[in-house]
N, C-alpha and C positions, 0 to 999 in steps of 0.2 A: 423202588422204581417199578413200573409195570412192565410185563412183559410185552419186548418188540423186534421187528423184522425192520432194518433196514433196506432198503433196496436206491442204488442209482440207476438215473437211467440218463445217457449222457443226449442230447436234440440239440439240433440249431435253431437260436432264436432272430426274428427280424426285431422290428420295432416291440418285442419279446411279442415270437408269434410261435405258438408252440406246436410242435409237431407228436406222434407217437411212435415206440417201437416198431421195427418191418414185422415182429412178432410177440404173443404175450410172455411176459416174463414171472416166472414162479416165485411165491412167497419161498421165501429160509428160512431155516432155524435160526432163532437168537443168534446176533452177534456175526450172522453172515451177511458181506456184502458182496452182489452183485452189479457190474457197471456193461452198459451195451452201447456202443458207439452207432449212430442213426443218422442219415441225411435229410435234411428239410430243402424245400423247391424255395427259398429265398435267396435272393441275390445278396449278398453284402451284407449278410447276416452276421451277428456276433454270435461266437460257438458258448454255448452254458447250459448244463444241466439241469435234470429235475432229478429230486428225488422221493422215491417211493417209501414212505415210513409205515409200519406196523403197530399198535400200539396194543391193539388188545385183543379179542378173537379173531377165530376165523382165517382164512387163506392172506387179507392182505390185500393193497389196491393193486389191480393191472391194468394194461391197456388192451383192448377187444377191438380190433378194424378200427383203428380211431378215433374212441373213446374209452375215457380214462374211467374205469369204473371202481370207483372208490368205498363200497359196500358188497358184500354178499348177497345177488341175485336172491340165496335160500333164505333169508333173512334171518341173519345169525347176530343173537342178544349178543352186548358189550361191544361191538366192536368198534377201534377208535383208529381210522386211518386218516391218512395225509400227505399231500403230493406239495413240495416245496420248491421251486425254478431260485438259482442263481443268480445274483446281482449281474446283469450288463451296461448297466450306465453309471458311471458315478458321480456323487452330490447329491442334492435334492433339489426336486422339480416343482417348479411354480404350480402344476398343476398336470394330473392325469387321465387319461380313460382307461378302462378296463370291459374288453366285451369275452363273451362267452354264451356257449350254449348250454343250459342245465336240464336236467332230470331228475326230479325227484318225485316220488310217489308217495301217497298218505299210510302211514304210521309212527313211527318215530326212532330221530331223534331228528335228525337235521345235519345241518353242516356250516359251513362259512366258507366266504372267499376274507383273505385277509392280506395287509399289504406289510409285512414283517420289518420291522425299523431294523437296517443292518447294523445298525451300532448296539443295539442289544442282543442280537439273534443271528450277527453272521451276515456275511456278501455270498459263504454258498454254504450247503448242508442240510439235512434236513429240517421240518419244521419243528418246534420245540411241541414238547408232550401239554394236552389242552384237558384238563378233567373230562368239559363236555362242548362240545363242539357247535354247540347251536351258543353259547356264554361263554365267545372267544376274547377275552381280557386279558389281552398281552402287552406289554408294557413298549409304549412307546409308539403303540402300533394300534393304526384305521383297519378296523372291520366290518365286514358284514354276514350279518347270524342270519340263517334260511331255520326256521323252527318248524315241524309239520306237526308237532305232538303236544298240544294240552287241551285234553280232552273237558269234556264237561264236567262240572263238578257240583253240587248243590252247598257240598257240607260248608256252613258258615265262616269255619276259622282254620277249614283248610288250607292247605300249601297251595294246590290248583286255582286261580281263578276264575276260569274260566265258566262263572255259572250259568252266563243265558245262552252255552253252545255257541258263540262262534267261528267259523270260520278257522281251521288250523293251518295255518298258509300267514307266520307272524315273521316279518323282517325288522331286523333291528340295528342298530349302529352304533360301534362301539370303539372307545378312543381311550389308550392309557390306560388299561385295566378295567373301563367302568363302561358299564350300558348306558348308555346319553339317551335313544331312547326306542321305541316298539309297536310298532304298529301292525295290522293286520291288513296283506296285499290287497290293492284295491278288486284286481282281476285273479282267476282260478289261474294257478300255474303248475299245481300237482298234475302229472299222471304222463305226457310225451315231452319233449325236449323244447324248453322255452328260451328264447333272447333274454340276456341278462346285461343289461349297461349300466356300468359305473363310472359317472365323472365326478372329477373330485378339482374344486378350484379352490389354491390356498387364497385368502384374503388379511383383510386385517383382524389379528387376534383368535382365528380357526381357519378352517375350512365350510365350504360349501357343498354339499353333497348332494348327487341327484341319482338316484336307481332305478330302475326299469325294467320290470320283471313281466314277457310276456308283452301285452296289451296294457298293462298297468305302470300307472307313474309313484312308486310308493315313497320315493322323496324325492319333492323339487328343490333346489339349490339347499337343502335345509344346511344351518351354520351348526357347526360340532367347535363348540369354542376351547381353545387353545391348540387344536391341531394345525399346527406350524408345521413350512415343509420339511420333509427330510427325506433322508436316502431310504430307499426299502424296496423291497421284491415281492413277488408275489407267493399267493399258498394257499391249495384250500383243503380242508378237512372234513370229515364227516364223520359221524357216528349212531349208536343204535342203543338201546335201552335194552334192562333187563326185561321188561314187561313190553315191549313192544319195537319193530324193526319196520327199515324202509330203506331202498331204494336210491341211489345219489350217484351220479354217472354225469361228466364234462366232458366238454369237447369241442372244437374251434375256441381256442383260449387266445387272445391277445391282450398287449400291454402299450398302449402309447404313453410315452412319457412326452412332455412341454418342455418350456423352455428353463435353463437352471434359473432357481431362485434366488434371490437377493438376499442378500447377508441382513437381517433382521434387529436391530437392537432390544435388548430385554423391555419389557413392560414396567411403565412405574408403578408400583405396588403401593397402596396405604394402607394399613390395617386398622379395622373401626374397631372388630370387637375381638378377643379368642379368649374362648373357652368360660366363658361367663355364666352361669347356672341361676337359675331363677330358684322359687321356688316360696313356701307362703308368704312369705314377709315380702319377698321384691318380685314382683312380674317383669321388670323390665330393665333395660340397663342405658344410660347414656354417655355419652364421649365426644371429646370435639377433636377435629383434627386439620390440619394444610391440607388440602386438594390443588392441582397444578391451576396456574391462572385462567379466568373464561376463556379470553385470546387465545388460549396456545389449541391449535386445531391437530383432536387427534383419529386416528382412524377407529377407533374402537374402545367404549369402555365394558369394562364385565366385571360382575358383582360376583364373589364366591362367596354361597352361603352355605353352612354345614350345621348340623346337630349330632354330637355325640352322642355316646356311651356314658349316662350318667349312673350305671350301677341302680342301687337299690331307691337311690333318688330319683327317678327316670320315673315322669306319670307317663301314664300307660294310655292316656286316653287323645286322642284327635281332636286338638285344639288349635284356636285360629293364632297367626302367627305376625309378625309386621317388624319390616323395615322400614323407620320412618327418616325423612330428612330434615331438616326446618330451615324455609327460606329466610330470606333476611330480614323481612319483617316480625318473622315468629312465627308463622305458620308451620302447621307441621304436618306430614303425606307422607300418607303410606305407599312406597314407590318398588316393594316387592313386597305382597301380600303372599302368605305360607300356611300352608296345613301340618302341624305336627305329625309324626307317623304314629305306629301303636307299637313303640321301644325297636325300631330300625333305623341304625346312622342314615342320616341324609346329608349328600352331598350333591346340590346342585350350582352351576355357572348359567349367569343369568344376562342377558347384554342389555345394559342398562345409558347405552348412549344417548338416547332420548332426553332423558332427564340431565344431562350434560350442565345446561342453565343454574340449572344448582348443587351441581357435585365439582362443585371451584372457590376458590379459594378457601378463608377459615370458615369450617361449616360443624353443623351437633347434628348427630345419626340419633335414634336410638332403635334398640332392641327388644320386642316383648314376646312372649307365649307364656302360656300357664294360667293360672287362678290364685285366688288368696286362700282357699279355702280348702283343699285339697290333700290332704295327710302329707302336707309337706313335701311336695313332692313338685320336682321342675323340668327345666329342660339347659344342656349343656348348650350352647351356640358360639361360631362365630362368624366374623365376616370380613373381607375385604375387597380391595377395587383395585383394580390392571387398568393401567390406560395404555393404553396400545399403541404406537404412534403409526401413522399411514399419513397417507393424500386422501381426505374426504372431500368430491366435490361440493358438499352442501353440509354445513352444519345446524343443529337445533341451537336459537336462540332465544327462544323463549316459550316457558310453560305456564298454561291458564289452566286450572282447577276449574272444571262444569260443574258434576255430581259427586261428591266426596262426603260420605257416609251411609247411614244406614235406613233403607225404604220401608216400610210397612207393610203388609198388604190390607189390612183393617178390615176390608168388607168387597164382593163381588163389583160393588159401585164404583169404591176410589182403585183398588188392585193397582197400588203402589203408587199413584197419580200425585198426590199431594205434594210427593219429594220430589218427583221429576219435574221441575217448573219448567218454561223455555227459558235459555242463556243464551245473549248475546255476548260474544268477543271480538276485538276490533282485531282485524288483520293487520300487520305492519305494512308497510310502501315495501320493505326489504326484504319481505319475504316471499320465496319462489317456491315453498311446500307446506303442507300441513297436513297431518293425521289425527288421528282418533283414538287415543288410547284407552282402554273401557277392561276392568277389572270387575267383576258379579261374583258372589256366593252367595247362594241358598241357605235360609237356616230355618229350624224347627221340624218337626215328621214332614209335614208338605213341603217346604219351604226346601229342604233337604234331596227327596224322593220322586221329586215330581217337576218334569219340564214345564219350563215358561218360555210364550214367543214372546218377542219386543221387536222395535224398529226405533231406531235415530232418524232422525229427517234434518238436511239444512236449507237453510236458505242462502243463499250468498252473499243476498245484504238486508240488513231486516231492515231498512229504509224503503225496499221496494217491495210492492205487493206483487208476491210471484207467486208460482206451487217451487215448492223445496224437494229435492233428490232424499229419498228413502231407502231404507240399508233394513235388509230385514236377516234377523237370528234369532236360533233357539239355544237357550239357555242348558244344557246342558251336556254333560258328558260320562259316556259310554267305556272309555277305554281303562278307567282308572285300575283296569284286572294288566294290565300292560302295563301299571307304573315301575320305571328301574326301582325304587328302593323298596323291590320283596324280597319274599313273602313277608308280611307281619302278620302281627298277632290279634288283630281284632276284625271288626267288618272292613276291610280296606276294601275289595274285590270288587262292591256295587257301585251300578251309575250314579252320578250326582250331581246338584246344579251346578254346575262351573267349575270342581273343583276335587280333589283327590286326598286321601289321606297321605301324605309323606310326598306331598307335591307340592312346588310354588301355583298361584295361581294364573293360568294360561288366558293374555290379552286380547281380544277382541281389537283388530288394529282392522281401522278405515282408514282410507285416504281420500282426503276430501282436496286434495291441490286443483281437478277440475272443478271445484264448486266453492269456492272460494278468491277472492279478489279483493286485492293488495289495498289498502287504505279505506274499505268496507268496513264495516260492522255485520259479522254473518251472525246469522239466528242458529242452534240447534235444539231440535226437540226432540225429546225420548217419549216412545210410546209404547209402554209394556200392556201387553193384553192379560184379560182374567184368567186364570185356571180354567180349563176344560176336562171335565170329567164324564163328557156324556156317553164313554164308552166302557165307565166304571160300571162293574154287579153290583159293588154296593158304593156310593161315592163316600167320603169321607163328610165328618159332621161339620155345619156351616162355620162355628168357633173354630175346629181344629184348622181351619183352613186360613181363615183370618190370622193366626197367629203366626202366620210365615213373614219372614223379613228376607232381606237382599241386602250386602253390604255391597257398596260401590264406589269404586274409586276411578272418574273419567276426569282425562287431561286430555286439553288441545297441543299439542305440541306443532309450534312453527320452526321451519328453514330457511336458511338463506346463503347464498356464497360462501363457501369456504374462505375466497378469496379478503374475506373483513375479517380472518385470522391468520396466526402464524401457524405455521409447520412447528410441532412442542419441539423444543428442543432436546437435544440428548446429551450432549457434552456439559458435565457436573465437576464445577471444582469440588475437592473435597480435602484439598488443603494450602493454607497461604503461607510460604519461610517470611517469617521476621524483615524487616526493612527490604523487601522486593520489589522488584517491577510490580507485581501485581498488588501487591500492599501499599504503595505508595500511591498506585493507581485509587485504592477505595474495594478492590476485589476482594470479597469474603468468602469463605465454605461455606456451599449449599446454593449457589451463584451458579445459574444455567449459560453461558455463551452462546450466544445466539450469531455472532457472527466477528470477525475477526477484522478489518481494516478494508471494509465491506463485502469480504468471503462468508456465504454460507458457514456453518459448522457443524455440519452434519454427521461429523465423525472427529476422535482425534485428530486423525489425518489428516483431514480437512486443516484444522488449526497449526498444526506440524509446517502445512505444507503454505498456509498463511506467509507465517510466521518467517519460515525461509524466505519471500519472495518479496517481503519487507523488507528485510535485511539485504538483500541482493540490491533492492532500487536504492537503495540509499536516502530510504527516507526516517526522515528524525521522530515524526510520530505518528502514529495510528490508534482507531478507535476502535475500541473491541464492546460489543453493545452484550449486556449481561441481562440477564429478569431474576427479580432478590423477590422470593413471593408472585404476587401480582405488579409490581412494580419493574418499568422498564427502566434500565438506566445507559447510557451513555461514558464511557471511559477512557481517556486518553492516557497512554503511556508508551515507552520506546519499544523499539520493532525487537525481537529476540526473546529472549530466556524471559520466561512470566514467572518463575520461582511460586511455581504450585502444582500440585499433584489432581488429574486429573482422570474424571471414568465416564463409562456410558453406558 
């Protein structure tokens, strides 16, 4: 264990508003604790401490006039402290804010605010020991990493990313042990004391997370999927490197907690693939499995996909990757397009409710990455799907394939034209939304290296001669040095058209519900422009340039009313006794209940409390409506004991 200084320090919190000592309080030797009793100017405040932890050099955090200064002004290597507050509210909260005032100054390392789950980590005490405090991966527990330190780097297949110098100012967000993901603030916030707001709104199947750091918005509502609420306290930490230190000092800290949250039933889970391995002889793997019925309306689906540790089997190289589904006629779509990394597990959570229309009932997935031809060598994969249940006011009912495969770029003349034809899709009567879903990767040295503009244009109704609404983008991405699943081992670090090594591919989503109209036929046309090189010293040769492609995968996906579905049900028989009520009725295991003698069944309870008030009226029989698959059925039997065993 490392060496540390505990310290408490006892404040009254309001809506947890945190005050400091009337004076600073000294680092101790290991293993000593000091506690100071302090009065805060809030009325009706709940009494709870903070405490002061030590973990690696230096004096230790204190408080200075009312800032908590959590580093060594002299800027002393190693140091790893942290200031941890007490649980004051108990359960978990639908949703919270968190404000604060920061300082932090450029060098390194950084620090975190984090919101420590009390079921792993304690309702009081201090925060648990963090390696490194900007890569706060705590179990069970919403973070956010303030990183000032990754400097420039050239070397190709170094650990740093960071090759074109940017900007050291990288926020990041982190849920359950794992960096979800990193980006670099929009506005300067090093050097005097910046607003920092954290709201966090649970939803269905995550949360939504917005931060604000300064003048910058560095995430809006963004979803961290599967952060469900729970109980947890505040904490934040910082620390300093050996080769370099900084600066990290809070102050005005508060805590709003929302309103308690709703008791949540588990996710139905289907598993398509685990741990499958490709490799020369098989690229790819397929599998069919039950998906819950279209009808059943749920708040949320999310695709986990991962690639292991395949050992000496493990190719090394950054290859294109796909999850495909096939609709009912046989069609088959790549509806999570992936980049292999260069031998780094990837584990990404993908929300994949859009595609809803064909992730229901018996459906065939398949899985592919690799080559045939490659010293035998593959990739471990697997996958499955959470459906979430919620109240979605709108669900997707139906998905149209536009552009699905792969463009040319052939010559400056056609630069990709040939594939992108115009497509018309006829809007439903019943539909009240529509998007754009649009999947690109670059391939070949250009194809790869070098941005492309383009533009979507619709029309509303290709029936009428209008000018159509234009949507214009550039094809490429910069941050791939910011991907969670580093460092690896090959060129991962550089920008590239659309797409990352040890990345899923990131969607291009328009909303086109303003330009669009319900029993129309709307037009869309794609219009990618040529390569521009006119600020090239030497442009590339006129072949090597034609030889780029674009693989593309665009879907219209439409909406409509939640309201033409049901709420999925929860309540699962999972077993029927022998000549019962429920056996006699036609009731089988694996039979969802959807409602009881026309009660909801939203819970056991629900059915429990059915069930009694059947029995109370004196009536002889009731119908309890069950879904076997996609199939709704109807069932009548006597009010009381169903003789079957039941979950949710």
């Amino acid at each position: 264990m490392p060496r540390h200084v505990l310290l408490a320090t006892s404040v009254l919190l309001g809506a947890l508003t945190i005050g400091a000592p009337a004076a600073p309080v000294a680092a101790q030797e290991p293993a000593v604790t000091q506690e100071t009793a302090v009065t805060q100017e809030t009325a009706g405040a709940p009494e709870a401490a903070v405490h002061l932890a030590r973990f690696g050099a230096g004096d230790g955090p204190r408080w200075n006039d009312g800032t908590l200064r959590l580093l060594d002004a002299a800027g002393t290597p190693r140091q790893s402290n942290a200031a941890a507050w007490d649980a004051v509210h108990d359960g978990a909260r639908a949703s919270f804010s968190f404000r604060c005032a920061l300082r932090v100054i450029e060098g390194g390392d950084g620090g975190a605010i984090a919101f420590l789950s009390t079921a792993e980590y304690g309702r009081r005490g201090p925060a648990p020991f963090v390696p490194s405090w900007v890569e706060p991966n705590l179990r069970g527990t919403l973070a956010v990493g303030i990183d000032v330190h990754n400097p420039k780097n050239e070397e190709m297949f170094g650990e740093w990313g960071n090759y074109e110098g940017r900007p050291e100012r990288e926020v990041s967000l982190h849920w359950d042990g794992r960096e979800i993901v990193k980006r670099v603030a929009p506005e300067e916030f090093r050097g005097d004391f910046a607003s920092v707001a954290i709201d966090v709104a649970h939803v269905a199947g995550g949360a939504e997370v917005t931060v604000r750091i300064g003048a910058g918005t560095v995430y809006d509502a963004f979803f961290v999927p599967g952060c469900l609420p729970y109980a947890l306290r505040p904490a934040i930490g910082a620390g300093t490197r050996a080769d370099a230190a900084t600066e990290l000092d809070i102050r005005d800290v508060a805590l709003e907690p929302g309103p308690p949250a709703e008791r949540l039933p588990a996710p139905l889970r289907v598993e398509l693939f685990n741990h499958v391995r490709t490799d020369n002889s098989r690229t790819s793997f397929e599998g069919e499995v039950e998906l819950p019925p279209a009808e059943w309306a749920f708040g949320r689906v999310l695709l986990t996909l991962e690639i292991h540790d395949a050992g000496p089997a493990w190719d090394e190289w950054d290859r294109n990757g796909h999850l495909y589904v096939f609709d009912d006629a046989g069609g088959r779509w790549d509806i999570v397009p992936f980049i292999t990394s260069y031998r780094t597990p990837c584990h990404w959570v993908v929300d994949v409710t859009h595609f809803r229309p064909w992730l229901a009932g018996r459906r065939r997935f398949e899985i592919a990455a690799g080559t045939t031809f490659y010293k035998n060598r593959g990739y471990m994969m697997s996958a499955s799907l959470d459906f979430h249940r919620g109240a979605p006011t709108s669900v997707p009912h139906r998905v149209d394939p536009v552009w699905v495969g792969t463009a040319h770029y052939r010559s400056a003349d056609n630069h990709f034209r040939d594939f992108f034809t115009p497509r018309q899709v006829a809007i439903d009567e019943s539909t009240t939304a529509a998007r754009l879903f649009v999947t690109t990767t670059g391939h070949s040295q250009i194809g790869e290296f070098v941005p492309s503009r383009r533009a979507i244009e619709v029309r509303p109704d290709a029936a009428v001669d209008e000018p159509g609404v234009r949507f214009e983008n550039l094809l490429w991405r910069d941050d791939c040095y910011l991907n969670p699943n580093r460092p690896q081992f090959g060129t991962w670090k550089f920008a590239l058209a659309g797409w990352a090594p040890g990345d899923v591919v990131r969607p291009w989503w328009i909303d086109l519900t303003p330009h669009v109209r319900p029993g129309a036929t709307a037009e869309l046309r794609y219009h990618p422009e040529p390569y521009d090189f006119g600020g090239a010293a030497e442009p590339p040769a006129e072949a090597e340039v034609n030889k780029a492609s674009h693989v593309v995968r665009a879907y219209l996906i439409q909406y409509r009313p939640a309201a033409a579905s049901i709420p999925a049900p929860v309540v699962r028989i999972v077993n029927v006794a022998d000549d019962s009520n429920a056996a006699t009725s036609g009731m089988r295991p694996g039979d969802y209940i959807v409602s009881y003698d026309g009660a909801p069944a939203g819970s056991i309870r629900d059915v429990t409390d059915a069930q009694k008030r059947a029995v109370e009226s004196g009536r002889e029989q009731v119908v309890v409506v069950v879904y076997r698959g996609a199939e709704r059925l109807e069932l009548t039997l006597q009010p009381g004991r169903m003789g079957v065993n039941l979950s949710e």
